[in-house]
C-alpha positions as CSV (number, residue, x, y, z in Angstrom):
1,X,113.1,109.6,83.3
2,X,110.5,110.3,86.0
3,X,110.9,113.4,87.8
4,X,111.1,111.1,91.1
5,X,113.3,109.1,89.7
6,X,117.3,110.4,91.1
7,X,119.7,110.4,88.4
8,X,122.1,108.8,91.0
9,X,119.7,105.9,90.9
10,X,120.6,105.4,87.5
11,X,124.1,105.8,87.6
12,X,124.7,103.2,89.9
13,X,122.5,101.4,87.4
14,X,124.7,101.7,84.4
15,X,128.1,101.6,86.4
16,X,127.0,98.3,87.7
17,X,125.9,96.7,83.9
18,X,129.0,98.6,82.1
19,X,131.3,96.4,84.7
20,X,129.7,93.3,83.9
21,X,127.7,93.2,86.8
22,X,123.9,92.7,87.8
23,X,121.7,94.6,90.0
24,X,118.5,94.9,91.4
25,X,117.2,98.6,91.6
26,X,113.4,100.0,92.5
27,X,112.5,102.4,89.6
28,X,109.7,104.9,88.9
29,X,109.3,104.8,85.1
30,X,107.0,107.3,83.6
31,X,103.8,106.2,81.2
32,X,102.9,107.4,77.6
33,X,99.8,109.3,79.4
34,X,102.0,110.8,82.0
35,X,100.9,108.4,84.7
36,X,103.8,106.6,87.3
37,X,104.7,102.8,88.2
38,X,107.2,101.8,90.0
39,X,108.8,98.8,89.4
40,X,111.7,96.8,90.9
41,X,114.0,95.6,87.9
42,X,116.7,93.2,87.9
43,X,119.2,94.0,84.3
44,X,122.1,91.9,83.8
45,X,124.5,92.7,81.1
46,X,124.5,90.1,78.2
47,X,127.7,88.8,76.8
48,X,129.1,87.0,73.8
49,X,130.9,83.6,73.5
50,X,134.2,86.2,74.5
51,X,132.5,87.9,77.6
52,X,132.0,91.1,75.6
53,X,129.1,93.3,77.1
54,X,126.5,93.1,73.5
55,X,123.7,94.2,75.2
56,X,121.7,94.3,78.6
57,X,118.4,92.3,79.5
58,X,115.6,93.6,82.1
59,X,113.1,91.3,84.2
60,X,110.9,93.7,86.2
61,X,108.2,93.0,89.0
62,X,106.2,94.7,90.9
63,X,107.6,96.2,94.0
64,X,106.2,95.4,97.6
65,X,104.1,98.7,98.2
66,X,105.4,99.0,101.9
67,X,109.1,98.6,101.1
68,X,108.0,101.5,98.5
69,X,106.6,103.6,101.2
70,X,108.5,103.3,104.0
71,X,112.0,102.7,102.7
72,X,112.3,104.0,98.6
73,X,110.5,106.6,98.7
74,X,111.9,108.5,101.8
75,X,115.3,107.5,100.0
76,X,114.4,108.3,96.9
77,X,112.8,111.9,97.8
78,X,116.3,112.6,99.8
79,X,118.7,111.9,97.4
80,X,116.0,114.3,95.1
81,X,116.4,116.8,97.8
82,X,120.0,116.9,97.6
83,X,120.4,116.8,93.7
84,X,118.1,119.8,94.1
85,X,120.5,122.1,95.8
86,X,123.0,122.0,92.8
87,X,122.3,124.4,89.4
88,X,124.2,121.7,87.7
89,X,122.5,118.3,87.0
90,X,125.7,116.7,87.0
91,X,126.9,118.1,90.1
92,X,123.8,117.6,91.4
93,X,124.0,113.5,90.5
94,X,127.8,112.8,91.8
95,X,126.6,114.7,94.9
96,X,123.1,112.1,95.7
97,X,125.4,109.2,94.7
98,X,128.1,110.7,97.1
99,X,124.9,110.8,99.7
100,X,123.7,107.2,98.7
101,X,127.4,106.0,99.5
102,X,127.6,107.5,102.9
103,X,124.5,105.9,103.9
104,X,125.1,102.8,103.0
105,X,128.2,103.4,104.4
106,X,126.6,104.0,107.9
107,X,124.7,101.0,107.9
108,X,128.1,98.8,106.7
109,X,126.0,97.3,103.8
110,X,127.2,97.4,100.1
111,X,123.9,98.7,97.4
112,X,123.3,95.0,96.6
113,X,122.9,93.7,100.4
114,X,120.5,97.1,100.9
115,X,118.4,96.2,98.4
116,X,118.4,92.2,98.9
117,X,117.5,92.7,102.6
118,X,114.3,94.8,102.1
């Protein structure tokens, strides 16, 4: 995980794949030689013939640099900021994703309708 990469990020990640769901979600992935790229993945849980979750499946693209800039990164640093104030990762997680909820809350849009409108 990249450092500027929230942990909330990817908990709203994995709850949405572990319910069967897909989602679309800007991440900062970290190279072998330390470098950064950001990336804006779409992962899908795959199912078998019953609907049992067998696996997951990522298509990534590269992100529009200004959505990066003016809207994910600001984000992104914020919900860092907060994770920050807490001694205990874990704390520090449920209280960004608690953060990410209220402003999406505030602009009455769900994560998915956030992300598909940038």
């Amino acid at each position: 995980r990249h450092p500027e990469m929230p942990r909330c990020v990817f908990k709203l990640l994995w709850d949405h794949i572990q319910a069967g769901r897909e989602i679309f979600a800007y991440v900062v992935n970290r190279s072998k030689n330390g470098d950064h790229y950001w990336v804006l993945a779409h992962v899908t849980p795959s199912k078998d013939t019953s609907g049992q979750i067998i696996g997951f499946h990522s298509n990534r693209r590269v992100p529009n640099r200004q959505i990066l800039d003016t809207t994910i990164i600001p984000l992104y640093q914020s919900l860092l900021a907060e994770e920050a104030k807490h001694a205990n990762s874990k704390d520090g997680m449920h209280a960004s994703f608690d953060m990410l909820v209220g402003i999406l809350k505030e602009s009455n849009v769900e994560y998915d309708e956030f992300i598909a409108r940038l």
